[in-house]
Backbone as JSON, one array per atom type, in Angstrom:
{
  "sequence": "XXXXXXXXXXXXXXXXXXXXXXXXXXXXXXXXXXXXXXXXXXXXXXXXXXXXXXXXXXXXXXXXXXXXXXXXXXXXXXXXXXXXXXXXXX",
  "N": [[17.69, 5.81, -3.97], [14.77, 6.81, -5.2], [11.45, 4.87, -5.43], [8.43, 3.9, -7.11], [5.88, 1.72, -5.94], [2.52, -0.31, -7.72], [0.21, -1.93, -5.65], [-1.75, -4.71, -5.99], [-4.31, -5.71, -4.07], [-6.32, -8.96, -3.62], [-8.79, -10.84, -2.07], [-10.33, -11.11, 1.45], [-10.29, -8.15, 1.61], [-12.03, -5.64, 2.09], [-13.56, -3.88, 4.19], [-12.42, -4.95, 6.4], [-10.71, -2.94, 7.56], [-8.41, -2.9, 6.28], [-7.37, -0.41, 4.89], [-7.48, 1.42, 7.12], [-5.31, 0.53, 8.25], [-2.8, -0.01, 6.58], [-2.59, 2.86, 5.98], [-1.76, 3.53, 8.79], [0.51, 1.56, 8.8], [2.22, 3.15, 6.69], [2.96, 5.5, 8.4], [4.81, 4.93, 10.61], [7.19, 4.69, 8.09], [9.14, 6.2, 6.12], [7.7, 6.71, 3.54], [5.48, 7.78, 0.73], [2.05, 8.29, -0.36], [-0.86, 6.07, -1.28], [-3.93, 4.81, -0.93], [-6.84, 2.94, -1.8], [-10.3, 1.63, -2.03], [-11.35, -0.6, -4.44], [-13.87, -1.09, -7.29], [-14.7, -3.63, -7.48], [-13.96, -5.03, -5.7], [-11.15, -5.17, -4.33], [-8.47, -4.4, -3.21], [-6.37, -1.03, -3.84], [-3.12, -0.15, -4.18], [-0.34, 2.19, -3.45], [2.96, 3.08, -3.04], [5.54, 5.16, -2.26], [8.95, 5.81, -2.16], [12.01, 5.2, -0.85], [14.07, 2.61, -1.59], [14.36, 0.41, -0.3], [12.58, 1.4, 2.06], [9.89, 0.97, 0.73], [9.98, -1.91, 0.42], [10.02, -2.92, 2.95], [7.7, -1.44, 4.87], [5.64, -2.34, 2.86], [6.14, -5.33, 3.61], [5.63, -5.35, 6.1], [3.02, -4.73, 6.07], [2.02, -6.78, 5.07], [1.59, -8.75, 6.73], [0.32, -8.25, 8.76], [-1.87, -7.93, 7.81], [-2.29, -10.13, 6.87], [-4.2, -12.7, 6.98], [-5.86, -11.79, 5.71], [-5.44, -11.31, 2.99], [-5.19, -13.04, -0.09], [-4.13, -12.84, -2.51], [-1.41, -11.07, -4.45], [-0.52, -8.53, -6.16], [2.01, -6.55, -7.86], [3.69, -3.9, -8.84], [6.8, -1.73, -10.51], [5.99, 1.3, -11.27], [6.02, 5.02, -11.9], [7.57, 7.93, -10.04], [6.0, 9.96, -8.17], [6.83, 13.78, -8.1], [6.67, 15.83, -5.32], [4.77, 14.91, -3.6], [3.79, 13.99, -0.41], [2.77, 12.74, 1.59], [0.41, 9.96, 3.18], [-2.36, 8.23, 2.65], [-6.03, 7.71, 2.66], [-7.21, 7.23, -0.48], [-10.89, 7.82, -1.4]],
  "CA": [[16.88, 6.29, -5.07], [13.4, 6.76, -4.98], [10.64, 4.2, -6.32], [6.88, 4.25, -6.55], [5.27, 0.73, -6.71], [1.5, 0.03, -7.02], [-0.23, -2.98, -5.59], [-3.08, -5.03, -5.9], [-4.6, -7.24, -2.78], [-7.4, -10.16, -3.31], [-9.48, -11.72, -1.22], [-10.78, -10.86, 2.41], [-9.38, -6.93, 2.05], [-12.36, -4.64, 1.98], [-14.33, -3.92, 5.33], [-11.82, -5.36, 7.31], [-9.53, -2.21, 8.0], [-7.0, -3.02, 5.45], [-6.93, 0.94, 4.61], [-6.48, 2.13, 7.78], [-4.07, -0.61, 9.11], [-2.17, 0.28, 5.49], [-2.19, 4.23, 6.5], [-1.21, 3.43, 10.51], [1.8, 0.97, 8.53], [2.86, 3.74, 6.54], [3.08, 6.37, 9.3], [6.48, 3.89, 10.66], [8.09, 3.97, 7.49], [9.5, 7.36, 5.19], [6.92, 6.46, 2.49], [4.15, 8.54, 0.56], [1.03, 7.37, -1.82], [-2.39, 6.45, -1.22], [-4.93, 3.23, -0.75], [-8.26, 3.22, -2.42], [-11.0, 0.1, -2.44], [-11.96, -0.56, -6.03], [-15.45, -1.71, -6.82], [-14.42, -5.08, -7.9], [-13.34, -6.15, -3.97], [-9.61, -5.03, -4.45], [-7.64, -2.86, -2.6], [-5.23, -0.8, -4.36], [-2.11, 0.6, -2.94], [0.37, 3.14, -3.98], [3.66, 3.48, -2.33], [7.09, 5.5, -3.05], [10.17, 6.04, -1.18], [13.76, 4.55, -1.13], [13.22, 0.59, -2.27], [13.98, -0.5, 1.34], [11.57, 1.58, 2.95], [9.12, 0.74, 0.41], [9.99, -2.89, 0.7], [9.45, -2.76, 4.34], [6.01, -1.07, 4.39], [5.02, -3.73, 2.24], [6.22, -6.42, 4.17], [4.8, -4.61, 7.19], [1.37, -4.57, 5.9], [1.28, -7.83, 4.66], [2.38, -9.29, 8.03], [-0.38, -7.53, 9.64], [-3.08, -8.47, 6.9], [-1.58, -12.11, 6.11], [-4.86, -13.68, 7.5], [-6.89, -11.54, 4.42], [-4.64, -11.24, 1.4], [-5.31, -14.1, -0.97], [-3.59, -12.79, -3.85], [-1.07, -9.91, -4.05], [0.13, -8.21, -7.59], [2.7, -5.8, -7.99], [4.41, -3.49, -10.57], [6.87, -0.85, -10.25], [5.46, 2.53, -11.62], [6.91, 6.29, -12.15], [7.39, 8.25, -8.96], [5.6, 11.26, -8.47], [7.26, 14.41, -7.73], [6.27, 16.49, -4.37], [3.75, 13.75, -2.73], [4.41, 14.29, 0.83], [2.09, 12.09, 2.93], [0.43, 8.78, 2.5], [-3.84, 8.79, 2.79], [-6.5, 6.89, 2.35], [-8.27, 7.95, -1.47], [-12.24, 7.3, -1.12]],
  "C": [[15.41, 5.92, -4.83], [12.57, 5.69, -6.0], [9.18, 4.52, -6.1], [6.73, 2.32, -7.27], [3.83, 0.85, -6.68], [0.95, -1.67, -6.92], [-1.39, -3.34, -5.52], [-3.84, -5.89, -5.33], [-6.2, -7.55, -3.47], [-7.59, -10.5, -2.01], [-10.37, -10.82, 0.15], [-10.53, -9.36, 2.9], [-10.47, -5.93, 1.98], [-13.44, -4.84, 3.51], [-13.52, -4.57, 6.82], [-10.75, -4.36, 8.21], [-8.58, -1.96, 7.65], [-6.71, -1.3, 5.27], [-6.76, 1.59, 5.52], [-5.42, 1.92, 8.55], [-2.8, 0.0, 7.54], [-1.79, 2.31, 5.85], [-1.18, 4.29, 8.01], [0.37, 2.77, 9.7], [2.71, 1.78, 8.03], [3.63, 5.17, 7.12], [4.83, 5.95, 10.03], [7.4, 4.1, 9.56], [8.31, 5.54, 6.66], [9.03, 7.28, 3.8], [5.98, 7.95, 2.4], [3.2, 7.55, -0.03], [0.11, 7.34, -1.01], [-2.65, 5.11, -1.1], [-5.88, 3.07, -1.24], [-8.85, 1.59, -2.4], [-11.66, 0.39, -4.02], [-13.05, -1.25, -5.62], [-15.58, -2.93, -7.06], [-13.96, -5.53, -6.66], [-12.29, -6.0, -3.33], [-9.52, -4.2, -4.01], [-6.38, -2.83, -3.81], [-4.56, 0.37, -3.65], [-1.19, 1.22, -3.62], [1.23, 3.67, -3.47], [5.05, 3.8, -2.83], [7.91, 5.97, -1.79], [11.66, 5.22, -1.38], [13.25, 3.07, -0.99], [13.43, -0.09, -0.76], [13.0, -0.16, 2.15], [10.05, 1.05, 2.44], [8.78, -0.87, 0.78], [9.09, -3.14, 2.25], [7.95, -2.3, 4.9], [5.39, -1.58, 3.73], [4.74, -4.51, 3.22], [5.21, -6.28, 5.22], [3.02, -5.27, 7.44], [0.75, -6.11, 5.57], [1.38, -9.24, 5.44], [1.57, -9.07, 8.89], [-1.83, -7.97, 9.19], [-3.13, -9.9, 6.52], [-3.32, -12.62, 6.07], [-6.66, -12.91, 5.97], [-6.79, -11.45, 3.08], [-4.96, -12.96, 0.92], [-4.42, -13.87, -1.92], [-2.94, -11.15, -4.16], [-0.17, -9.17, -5.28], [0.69, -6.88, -7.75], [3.58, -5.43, -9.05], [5.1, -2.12, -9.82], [6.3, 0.23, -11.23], [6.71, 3.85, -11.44], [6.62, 6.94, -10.9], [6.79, 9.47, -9.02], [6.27, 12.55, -7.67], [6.63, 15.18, -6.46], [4.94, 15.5, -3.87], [4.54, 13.74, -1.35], [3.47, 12.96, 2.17], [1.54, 10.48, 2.23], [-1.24, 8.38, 2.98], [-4.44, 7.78, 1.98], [-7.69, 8.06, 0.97], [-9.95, 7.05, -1.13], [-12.59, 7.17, -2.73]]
}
């Protein structure tokens, strides 16, 4: 069954690549959704697919980023119907 969660990284995550290391992670995994930097410092992330793949594409990313995440807040959310890919919003 399909989920959508959305997350919210602190700390060392904007200018560093986090959005396109987060696009390259989800390319591996049968995910969709999106990435966006907010203007407050925060990345926010937006990912749906079957709860293991999502899991995984998490983990992925935050395995890859460890050394910039400070602080990492998550909620599941409603999935959106026909979302096919997974892109960085500007």
């Amino acid at each position: 069954m399909n989920e959508r969660r959305r997350v919210s990284y602190r700390g060392n995550v904007q200018g560093v690549g986090f959005r396109a290391t987060a696009k390259g992670v989800a390319r591996g995994w049968p995910v969709s959704g999106w990435v966006r930097n907010e203007a407050d410092g925060t990345v926010t992330l937006e990912v749906q697919g079957e709860g293991s793949a999502v899991d995984g594409m998490l983990g992925d990313l935050r395995r890859r980023m460890a050394g910039h995440i400070r602080q990492e807040t998550s909620m599941t959310i409603g999935v959106k119907e026909g979302e096919e890919e997974f892109r960085i919003e500007r």
